[in-house]
SERO-4910 file (N, C-alpha, C, O; in steps of 0.05 Angstrom, whole numbers):
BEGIN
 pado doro    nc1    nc2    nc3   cac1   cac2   cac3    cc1    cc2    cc3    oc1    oc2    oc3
  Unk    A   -422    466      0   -438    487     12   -467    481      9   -480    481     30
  Unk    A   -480    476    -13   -513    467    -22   -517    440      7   -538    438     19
  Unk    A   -492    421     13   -500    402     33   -507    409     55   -523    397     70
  Unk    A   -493    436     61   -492    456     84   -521    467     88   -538    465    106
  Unk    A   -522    480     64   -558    493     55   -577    469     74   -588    472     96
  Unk    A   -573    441     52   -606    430     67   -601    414     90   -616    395     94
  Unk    A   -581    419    108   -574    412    128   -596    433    143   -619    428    150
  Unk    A   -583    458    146   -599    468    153   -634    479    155   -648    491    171
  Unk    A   -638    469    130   -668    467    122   -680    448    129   -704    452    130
  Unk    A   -673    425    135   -679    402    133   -681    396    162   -699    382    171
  Unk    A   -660    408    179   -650    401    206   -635    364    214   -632    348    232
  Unk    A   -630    367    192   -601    343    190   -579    354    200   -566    374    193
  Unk    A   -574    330    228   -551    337    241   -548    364    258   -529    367    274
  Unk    A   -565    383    253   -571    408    273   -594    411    266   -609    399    250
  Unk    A   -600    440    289   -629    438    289   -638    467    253   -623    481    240
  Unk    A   -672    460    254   -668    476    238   -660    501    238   -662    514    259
  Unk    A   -651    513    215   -644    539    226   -649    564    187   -632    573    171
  Unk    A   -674    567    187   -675    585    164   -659    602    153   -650    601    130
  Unk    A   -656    625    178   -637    644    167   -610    636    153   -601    648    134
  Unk    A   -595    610    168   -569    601    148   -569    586    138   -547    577    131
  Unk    A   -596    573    130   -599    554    106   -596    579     77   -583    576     56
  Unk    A   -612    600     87   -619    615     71   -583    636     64   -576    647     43
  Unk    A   -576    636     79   -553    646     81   -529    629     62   -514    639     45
  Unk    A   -532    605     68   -507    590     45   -526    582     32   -515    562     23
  Unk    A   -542    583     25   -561    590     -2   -545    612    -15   -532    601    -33
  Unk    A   -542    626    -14   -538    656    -20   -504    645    -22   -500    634    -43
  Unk    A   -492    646    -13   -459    636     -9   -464    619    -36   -450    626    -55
  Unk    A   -482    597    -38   -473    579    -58   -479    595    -96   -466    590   -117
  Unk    A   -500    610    -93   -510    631   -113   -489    649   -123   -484    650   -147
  Unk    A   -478    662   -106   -454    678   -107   -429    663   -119   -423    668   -142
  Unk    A   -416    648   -107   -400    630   -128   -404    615   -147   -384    609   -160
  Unk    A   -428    606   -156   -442    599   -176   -439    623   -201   -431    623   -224
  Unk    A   -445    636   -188   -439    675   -209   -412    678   -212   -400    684   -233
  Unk    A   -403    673   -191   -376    686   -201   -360    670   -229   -348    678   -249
  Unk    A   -367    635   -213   -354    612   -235   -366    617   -259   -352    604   -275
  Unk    A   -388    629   -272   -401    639   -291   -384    658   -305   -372    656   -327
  Unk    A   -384    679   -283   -364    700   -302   -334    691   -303   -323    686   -324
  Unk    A   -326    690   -286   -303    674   -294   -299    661   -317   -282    667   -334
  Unk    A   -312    646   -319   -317    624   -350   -325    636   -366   -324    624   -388
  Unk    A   -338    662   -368   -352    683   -389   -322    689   -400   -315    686   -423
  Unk    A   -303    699   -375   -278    721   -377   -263    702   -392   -251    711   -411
  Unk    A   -259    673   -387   -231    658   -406   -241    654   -431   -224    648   -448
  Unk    A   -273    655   -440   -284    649   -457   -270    672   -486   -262    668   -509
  Unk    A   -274    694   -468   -268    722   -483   -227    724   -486   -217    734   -505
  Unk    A   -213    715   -469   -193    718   -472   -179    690   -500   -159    694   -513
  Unk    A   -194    669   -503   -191    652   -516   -196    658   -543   -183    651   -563
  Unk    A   -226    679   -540   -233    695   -563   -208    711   -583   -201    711   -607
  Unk    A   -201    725   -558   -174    741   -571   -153    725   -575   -140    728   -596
  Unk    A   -147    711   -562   -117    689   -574   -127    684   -603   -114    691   -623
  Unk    A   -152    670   -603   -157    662   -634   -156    678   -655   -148    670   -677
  Unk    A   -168    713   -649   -157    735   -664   -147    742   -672   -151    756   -692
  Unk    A   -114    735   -654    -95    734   -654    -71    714   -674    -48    718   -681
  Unk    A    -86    695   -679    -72    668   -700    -73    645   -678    -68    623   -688
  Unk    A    -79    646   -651    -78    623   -646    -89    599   -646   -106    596   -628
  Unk    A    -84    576   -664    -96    555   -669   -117    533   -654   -138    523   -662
  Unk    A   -101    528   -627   -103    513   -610   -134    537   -593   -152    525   -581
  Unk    A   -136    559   -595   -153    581   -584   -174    577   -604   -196    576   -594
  Unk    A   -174    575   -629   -188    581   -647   -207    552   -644   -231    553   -640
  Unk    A   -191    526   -646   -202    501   -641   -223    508   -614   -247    502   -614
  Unk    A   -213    517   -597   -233    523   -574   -255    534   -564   -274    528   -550
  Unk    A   -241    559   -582   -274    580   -598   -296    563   -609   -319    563   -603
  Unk    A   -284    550   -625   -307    537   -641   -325    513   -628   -347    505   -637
  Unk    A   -312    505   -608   -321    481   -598   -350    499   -571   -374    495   -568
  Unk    A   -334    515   -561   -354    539   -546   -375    549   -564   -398    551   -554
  Unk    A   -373    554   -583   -399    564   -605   -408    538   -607   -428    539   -593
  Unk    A   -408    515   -616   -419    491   -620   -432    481   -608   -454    473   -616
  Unk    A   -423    477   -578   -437    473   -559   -447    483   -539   -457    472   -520
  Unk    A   -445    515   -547   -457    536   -532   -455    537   -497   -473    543   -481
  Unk    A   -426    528   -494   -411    528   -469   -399    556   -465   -389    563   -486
  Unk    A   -397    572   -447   -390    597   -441   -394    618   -457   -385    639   -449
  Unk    A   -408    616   -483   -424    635   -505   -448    628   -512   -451    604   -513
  Unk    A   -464    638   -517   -492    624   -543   -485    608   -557   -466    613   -572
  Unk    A   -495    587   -558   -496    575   -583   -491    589   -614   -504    609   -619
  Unk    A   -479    583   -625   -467    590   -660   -459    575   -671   -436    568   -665
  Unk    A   -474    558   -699   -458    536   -713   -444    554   -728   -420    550   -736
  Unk    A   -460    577   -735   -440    587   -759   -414    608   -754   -397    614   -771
  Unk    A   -415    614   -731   -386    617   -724   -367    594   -718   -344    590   -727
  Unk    A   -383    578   -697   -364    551   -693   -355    535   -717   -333    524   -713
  Unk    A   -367    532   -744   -354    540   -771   -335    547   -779   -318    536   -792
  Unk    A   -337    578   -767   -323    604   -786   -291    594   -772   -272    590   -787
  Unk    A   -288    592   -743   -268    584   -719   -255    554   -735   -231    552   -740
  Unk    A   -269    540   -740   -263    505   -749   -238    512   -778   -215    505   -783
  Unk    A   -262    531   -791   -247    529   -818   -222    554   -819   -204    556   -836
  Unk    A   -226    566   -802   -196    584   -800   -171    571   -792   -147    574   -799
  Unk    A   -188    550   -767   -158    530   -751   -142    519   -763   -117    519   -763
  Unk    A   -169    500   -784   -157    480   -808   -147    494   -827   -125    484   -832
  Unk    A   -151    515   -841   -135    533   -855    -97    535   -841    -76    534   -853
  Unk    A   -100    538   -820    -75    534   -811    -61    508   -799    -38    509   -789
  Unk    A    -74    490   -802    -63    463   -803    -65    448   -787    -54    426   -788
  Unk    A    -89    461   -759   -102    449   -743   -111    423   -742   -136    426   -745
  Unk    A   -106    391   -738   -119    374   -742   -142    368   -741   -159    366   -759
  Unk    A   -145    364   -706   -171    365   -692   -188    389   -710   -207    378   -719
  Unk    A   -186    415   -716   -205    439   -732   -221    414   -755   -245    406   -756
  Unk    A   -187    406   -778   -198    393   -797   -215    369   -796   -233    364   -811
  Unk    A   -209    357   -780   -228    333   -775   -260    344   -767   -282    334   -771
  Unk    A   -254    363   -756   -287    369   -740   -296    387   -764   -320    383   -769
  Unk    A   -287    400   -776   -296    408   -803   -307    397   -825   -325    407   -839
  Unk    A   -289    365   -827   -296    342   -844   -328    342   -837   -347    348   -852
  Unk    A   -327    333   -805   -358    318   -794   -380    348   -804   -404    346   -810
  Unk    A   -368    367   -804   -387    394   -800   -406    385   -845   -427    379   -856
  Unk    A   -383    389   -849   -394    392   -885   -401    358   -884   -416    358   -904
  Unk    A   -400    330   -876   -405    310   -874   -436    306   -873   -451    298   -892
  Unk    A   -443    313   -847   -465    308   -833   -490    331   -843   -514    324   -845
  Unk    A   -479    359   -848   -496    382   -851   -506    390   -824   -527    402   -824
  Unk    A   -497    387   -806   -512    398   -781   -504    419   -772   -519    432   -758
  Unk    A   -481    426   -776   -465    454   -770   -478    484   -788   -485    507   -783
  Unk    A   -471    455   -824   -467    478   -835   -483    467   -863   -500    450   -862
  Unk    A   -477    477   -880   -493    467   -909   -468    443   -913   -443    445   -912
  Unk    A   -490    417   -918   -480    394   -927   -465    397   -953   -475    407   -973
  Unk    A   -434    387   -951   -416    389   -974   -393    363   -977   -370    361   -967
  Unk    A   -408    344   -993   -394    319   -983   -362    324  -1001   -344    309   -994
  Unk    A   -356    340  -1018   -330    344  -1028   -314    362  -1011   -290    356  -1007
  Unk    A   -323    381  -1001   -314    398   -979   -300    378   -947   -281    378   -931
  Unk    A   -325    361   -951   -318    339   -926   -293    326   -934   -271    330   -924
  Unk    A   -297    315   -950   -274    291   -974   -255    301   -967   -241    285   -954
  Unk    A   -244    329   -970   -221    351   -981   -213    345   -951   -194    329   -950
  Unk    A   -222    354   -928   -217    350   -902   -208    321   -887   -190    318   -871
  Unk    A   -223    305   -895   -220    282   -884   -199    271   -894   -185    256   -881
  Unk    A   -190    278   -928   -164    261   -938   -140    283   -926   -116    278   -927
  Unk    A   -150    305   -915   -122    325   -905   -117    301   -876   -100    283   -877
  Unk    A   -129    304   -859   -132    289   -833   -109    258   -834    -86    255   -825
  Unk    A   -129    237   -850   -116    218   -859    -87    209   -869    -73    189   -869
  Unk    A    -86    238   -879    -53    239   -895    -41    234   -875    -24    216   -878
  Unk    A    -42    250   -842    -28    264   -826    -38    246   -814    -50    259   -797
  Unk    A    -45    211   -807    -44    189   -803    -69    186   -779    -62    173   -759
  Unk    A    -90    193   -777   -116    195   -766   -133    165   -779   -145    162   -800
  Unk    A   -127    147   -760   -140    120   -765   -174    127   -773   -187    113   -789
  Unk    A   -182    141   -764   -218    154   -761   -219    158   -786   -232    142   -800
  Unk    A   -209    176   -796   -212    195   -823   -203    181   -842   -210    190   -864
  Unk    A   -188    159   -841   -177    138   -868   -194    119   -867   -197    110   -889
  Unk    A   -209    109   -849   -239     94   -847   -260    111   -867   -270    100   -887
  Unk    A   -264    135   -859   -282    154   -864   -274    154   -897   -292    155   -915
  Unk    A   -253    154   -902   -242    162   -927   -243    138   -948   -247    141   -972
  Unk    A   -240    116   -936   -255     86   -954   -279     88   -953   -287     83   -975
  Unk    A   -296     94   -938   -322     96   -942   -331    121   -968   -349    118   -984
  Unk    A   -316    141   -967   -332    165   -986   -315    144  -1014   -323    152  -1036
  Unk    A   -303    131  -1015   -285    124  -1041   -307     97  -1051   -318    101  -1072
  Unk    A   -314     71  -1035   -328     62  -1040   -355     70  -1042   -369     53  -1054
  Unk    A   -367     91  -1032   -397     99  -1039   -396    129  -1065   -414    144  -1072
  Unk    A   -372    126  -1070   -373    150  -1076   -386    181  -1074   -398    195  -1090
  Unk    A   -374    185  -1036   -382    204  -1027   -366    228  -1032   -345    222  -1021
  Unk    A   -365    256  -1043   -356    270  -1046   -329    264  -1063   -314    283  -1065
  Unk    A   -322    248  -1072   -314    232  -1100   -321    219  -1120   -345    216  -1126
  Unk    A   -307    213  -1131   -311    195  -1149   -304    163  -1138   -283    153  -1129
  Unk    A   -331    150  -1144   -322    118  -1133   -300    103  -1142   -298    101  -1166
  Unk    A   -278     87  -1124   -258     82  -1133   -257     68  -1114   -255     78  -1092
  Unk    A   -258     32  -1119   -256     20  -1104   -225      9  -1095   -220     -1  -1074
  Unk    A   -212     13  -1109   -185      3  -1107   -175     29  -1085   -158     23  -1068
  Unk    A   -185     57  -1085   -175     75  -1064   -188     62  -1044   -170     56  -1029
  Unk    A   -204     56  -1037   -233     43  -1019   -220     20  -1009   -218     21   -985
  Unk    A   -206     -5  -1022   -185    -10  -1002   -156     -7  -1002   -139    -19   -988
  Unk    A   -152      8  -1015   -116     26  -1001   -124     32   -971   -111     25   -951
  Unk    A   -148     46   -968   -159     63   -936   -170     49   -916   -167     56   -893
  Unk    A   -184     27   -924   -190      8   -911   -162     -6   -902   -164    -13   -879
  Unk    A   -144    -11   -909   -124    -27   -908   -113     -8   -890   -110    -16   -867
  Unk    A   -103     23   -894    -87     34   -880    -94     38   -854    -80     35   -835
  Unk    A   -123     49   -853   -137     48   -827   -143     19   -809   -150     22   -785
  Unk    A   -141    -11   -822   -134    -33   -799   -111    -30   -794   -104    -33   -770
  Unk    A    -97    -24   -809    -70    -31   -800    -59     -9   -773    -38    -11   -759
  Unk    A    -82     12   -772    -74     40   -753    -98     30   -736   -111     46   -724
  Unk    A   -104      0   -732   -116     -2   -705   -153      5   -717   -169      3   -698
  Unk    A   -165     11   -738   -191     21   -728   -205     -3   -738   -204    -10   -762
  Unk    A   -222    -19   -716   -236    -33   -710   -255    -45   -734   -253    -68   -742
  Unk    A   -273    -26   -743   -287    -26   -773   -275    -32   -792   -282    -50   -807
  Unk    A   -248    -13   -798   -229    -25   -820   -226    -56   -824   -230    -67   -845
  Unk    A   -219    -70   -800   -204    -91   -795   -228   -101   -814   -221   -111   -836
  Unk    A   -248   -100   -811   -272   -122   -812   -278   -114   -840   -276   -132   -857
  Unk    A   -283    -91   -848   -291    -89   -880   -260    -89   -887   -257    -68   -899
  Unk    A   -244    -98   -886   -219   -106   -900   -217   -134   -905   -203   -143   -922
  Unk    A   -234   -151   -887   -238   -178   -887   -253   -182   -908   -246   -196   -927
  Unk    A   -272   -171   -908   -303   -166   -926   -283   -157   -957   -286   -167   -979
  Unk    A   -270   -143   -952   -256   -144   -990   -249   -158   -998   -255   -162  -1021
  Unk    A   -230   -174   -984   -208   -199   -993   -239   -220   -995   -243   -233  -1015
  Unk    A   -247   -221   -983   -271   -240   -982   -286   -254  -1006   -292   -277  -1013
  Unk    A   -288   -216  -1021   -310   -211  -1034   -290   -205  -1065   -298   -210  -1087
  Unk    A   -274   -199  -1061   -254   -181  -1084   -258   -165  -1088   -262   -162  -1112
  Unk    A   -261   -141  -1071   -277   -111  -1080   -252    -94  -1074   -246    -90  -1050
  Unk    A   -238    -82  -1095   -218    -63  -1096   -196    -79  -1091   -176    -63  -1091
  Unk    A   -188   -105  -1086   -165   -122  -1091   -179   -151  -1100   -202   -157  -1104
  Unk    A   -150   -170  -1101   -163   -206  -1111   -172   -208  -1092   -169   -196  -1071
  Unk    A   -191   -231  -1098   -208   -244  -1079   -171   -261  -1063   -149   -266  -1072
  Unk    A   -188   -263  -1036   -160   -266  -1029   -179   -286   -997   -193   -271   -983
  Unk    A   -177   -320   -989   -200   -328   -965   -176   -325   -947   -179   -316   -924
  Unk    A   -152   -333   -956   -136   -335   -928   -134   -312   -917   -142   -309   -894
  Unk    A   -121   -289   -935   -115   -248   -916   -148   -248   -912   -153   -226   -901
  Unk    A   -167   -261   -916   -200   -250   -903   -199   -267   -873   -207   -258   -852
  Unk    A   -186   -295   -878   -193   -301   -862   -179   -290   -834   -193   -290   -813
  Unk    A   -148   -280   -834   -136   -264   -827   -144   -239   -812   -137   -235   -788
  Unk    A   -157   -223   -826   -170   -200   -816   -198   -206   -803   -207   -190   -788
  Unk    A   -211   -228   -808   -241   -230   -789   -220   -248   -764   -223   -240   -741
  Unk    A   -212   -257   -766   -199   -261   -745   -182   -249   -716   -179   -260   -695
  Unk    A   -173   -225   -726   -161   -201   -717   -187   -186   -714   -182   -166   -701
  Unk    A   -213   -185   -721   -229   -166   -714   -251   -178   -684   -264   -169   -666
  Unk    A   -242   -210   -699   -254   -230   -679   -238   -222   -649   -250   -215   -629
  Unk    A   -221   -224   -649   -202   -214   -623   -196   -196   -609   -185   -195   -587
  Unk    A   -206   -175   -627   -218   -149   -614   -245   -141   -597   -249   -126   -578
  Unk    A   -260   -158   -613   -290   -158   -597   -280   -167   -571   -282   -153   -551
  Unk    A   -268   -192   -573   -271   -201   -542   -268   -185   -512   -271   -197   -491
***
């Protein structure tokens, strides 16, 4: 309809003609409003599912407050939504909860709170979050440093495909950090990470 608009404004392909430029102007404004409220109305009905216990609603809520898609902006509800989901066993909640207390951008930075989340995630076999989870073990982020956990996670997460793992799993055996120095399984794993780049 908007192509319709500067067709007629423009006098592309007909001649000009104001009044129905101005007219599906107006046509295109009007459904523009409506798809607004519309998206206002599932915004609110999603609201209530989540009220309701629904998880998969609640994950949605939160992501709408976060990114201030069909509501205002709210970290601290998109929060309040994250950590109710994950309370019920929501993955996706827990993981985005992890990044929320991770990063501090949501919410007040809580690298044990993150930890708590990211090793829930991981358990429940999230190649991302068992990366994420060697990293807080070797820096000792929201733990206690433990390099030997640092590569259990590293190891579990190449082996679940994540890209980074492969390579600081090379880098252990390499180096001997949280297992034996080990050139051949290094050479192994930079090699497998080598083959991925390509």
């Amino acid at each position: 309809m908007n192509n319709l608009t500067d067709c007629y404004l423009k006098g592309i392909g007909t001649e000009k003609d104001y009044n129905k430029a101005f007219d599906w102007h107006q046509k295109v404004a009007e459904k523009s409003y409506k798809n607004l409220e519309s998206t206002k109305k599932n915004f609110h009905w999603y609201q209530k599912e989540a009220e309701n216990g629904n998880e998969d609603a609640m994950v949605t809520v939160a992501i709408c407050y976060q990114l201030g898609e069909e509501t205002e902006k709210n970290l601290e509800k998109a929060v309040h939504w994250y950590q109710k989901a994950a309370e019920n066993g929501n993955e996706d909640a827990m993981y985005n909860l992890a990044e929320c207390y991770y990063s501090g951008e949501r919410t007040e930075k809580d690298l044990e709170k993150a930890f708590y989340w990211y090793q829930k995630v991981a358990e429940n076999g999230d190649e991302t979050a068992m990366f994420i989870l060697a990293i807080c073990y070797n820096n000792g982020e929201g733990t206690e440093k433990n390099l030997e956990k640092s590569f259990y996670w590293y190891q579990k997460a190449a082996e679940n495909g994540n890209e980074e793992a492969i390579n600081n799993l090379g880098n252990c055996y390499r180096n001997g950090i949280g297992t034996e120095k080990n050139l051949q399984k290094a050479a192994y794993w930079y090699q497998k990470a080598q083959k991925i780049m390509k």
